[in-house]
C-alpha positions, 0 to 999 in steps of 0.5 A, a space after each residue: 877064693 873064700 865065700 863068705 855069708 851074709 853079704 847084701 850084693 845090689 846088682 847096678 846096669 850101666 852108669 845111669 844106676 852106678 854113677 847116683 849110687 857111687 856119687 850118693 856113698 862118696 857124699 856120705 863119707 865121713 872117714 875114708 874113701 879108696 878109688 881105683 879105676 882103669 879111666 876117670 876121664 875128664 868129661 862130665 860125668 868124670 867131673 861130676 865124681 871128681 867134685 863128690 871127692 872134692 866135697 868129701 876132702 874139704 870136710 876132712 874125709 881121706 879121699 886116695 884115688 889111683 889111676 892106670 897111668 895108661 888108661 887115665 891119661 885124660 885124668 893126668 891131664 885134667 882133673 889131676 891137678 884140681 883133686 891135688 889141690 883139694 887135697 885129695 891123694 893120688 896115685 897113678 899107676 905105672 905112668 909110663 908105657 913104651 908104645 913099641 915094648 910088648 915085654 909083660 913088666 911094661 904092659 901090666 895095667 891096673 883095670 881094676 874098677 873098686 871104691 870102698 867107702 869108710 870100709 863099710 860099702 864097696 863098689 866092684 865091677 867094670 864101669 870106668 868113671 867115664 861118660 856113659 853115652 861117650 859125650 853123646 856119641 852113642 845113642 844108648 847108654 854104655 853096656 856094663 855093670 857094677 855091683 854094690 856091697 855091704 857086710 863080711 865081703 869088705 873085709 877081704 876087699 878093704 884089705 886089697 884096697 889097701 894093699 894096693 895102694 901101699 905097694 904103689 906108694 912104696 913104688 912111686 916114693 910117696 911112702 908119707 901116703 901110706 897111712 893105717 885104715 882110719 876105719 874098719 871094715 864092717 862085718 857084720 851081715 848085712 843080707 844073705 848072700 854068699 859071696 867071695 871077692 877074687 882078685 888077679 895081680 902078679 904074685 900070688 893071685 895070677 891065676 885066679 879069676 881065670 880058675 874061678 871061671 873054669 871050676 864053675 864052668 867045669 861044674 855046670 850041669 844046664 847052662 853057661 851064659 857068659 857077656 865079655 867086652 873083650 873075648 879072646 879066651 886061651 886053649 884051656 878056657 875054649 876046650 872048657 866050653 866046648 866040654 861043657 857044650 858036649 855035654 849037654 850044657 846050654 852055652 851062650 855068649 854076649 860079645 861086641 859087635 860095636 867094638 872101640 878096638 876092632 883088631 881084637 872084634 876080628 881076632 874074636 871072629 875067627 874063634 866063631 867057627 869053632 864055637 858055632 860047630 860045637 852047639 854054642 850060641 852066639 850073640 853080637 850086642 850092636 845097640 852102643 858098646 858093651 863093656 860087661 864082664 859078667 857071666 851066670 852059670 846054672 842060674 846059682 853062679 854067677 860073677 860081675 867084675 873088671 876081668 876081660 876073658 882074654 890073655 892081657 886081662 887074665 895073665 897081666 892086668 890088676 883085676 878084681 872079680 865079685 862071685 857070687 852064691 845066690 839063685 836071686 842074683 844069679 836070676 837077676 843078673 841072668 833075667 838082665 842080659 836076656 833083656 839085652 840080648 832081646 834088646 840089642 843083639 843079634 845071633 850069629 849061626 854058621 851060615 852067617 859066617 859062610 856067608 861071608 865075603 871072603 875078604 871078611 874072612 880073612 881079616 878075622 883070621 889076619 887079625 886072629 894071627 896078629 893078636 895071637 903073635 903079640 900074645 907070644 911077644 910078651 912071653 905067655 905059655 903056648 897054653 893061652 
């Protein structure tokens, strides 16, 4: 991980910030535009991206988008054949998953969430390009974010990008799809923020978000407030926090409470104990979905990106992390997820938890075991 000086880094809240400001960027493409997303679902708001990148082709723009061939079913279905046409290249990563394998080779995602617009402006963050009240299912809007960013930090973020996309061209036999960058990054500062792009693939990188996490967590002195859509931490990242809370640091978590996937909300809940005996806070956000991957440490540290903390996220996906150096990001990224913990969130103390009926109880630990077992089925370490 290499920070970098003198980047601008806008922190966006939701699709309700994201969406104007990604769909904004692609109408002022003029070379070049690279997407990479997890979901690009054929709703509203997926349609309203996919037109900005039809836009963008019929006036000569080189528009490359790359879907999860798991995650973007709806987008192969739909909207595919449409982008095609238009023009538009498109990549879709591993297409097939065997729904009966657990094997790691068949589970590896793209979860990474990047656009980067004529490798001047980048977008990071966990915000799929997807509709963000889930075609009005929920009452309030998605709980996530994204950052958008300018200056030195596009080098190594265009460069990823670019990466990716050759790999999976070679991969798929699209080689004709592999083309030079038409424009170069732009580095010259453009703020005054330090800031390091971190990634995780299957190669070099595998461990590094997770490390970036641990050296910032092991470093901290005050406080720790970190929310995550999906909380499933391995023993190394636990005993982390523990220590960090026996040691005096004010430890915080924001994790769901209104969960898409409640095996894994269960196997969450039964990590609870452990944590409420050692002094962390814990919050359950029920307002709509909270899909945040986001953390601050210190009121100086602090990270927005696509990486769940659990073992799928953190040992197998393609995910991609901004960190960043900065006291003023780091207060308003902090200053937001107290707004929504006053906002939408309940905390939970040990006597909530024993105050549970049994049978709650026991789904958390059966839930708890039956993650753990898939974990050990797709051959991770004893360790996480």
């Amino acid at each position: 991980m290499q920070f970098l000086a003198g980047n601008a880094v806008a922190l966006l809240e939701n699709g309700e910030q994201y969406f104007p400001a990604l769909e904004a960027a692609i109408d002022g493409a003029a070379h070049e535009i690279f997407l990479q997303s997890y979901i690009f679902d054929d709703d509203l708001t997926g349609r309203r991206i996919a037109d900005a990148l039809v836009r963008a082709s019929a006036r000569g723009v080189a528009v490359r988008v790359m879907v999860d061939g798991f995650g973007g079913r709806n987008f192969v279905a739909g909207l595919l054949p449409r982008l095609r046409a238009a023009g538009v290249q498109v990549l879709i990563y591993r297409r097939e998953l065997r729904p009966l394998s657990l094997r790691r080779h068949r589970l590896r995602r793209l979860h990474r969430k990047v656009v980067v617009i004529d490798s001047h402006v980048a977008f990071v963050g966990g915000i799929n390009i997807v509709d963000d009240f889930d075609a009005g299912l929920l009452a309030h809007p998605r709980y996530d974010y994204a950052v958008q960013v300018e200056g030195p930090l596009l080098e190594p973020i265009v460069a990823s990008a670019q990466r990716l996309w050759r790999l999976v061209a070679w991969a798929s036999f699209r080689r004709r799809e592999s083309q030079p960058l038409l424009a170069s990054p732009r580095t010259e500062p453009a703020g005054d923020i330090r800031a390091a792009y971190v990634v995780r693939d299957n190669l070099r990188y595998r461990h590094a978000i997770e490390n970036a996490y641990l050296d910032a967590i092991a470093a901290a002195r005050e406080e720790i407030v970190i929310a995550n859509a999906y909380f499933f931490p391995g023993r190394r990242f636990r005993q982390a926090l523990v220590d960090a809370a026996e040691r005096g640091v004010r430890v915080t978590l924001l994790l769901q409470g209104l969960s898409d996937h409640p095996l894994q909300v269960y196997a969450t809940r039964a990590l609870y104990p452990m944590f409420l005996a050692r002094g962390i806070r814990l919050f359950e956000y029920h307002r709509s979905h909270m899909h945040a991957k986001v953390a601050v440490v210190d009121r100086q540290w602090s990270t927005v990106g696509s990486s769940n903390i659990d073992a799928f996220s953190l040992l197998l996906a393609r995910e991609a992390n901004v960190v960043v150096d900065d006291a003023g990001f780091a207060g308003r990224l902090r200053a937001s997820l107290e707004a929504a913990i006053c906002a939408g969130a309940r905390e939970l103390r040990a006597s909530d938890w024993q105050r549970l009926p049994l049978l709650r109880r026991g789904m958390s630990w059966l839930a708890y075991q039956v993650v753990r077992l898939a974990i050990g089925v797709a051959g991770f370490g004893r360790s996480h």
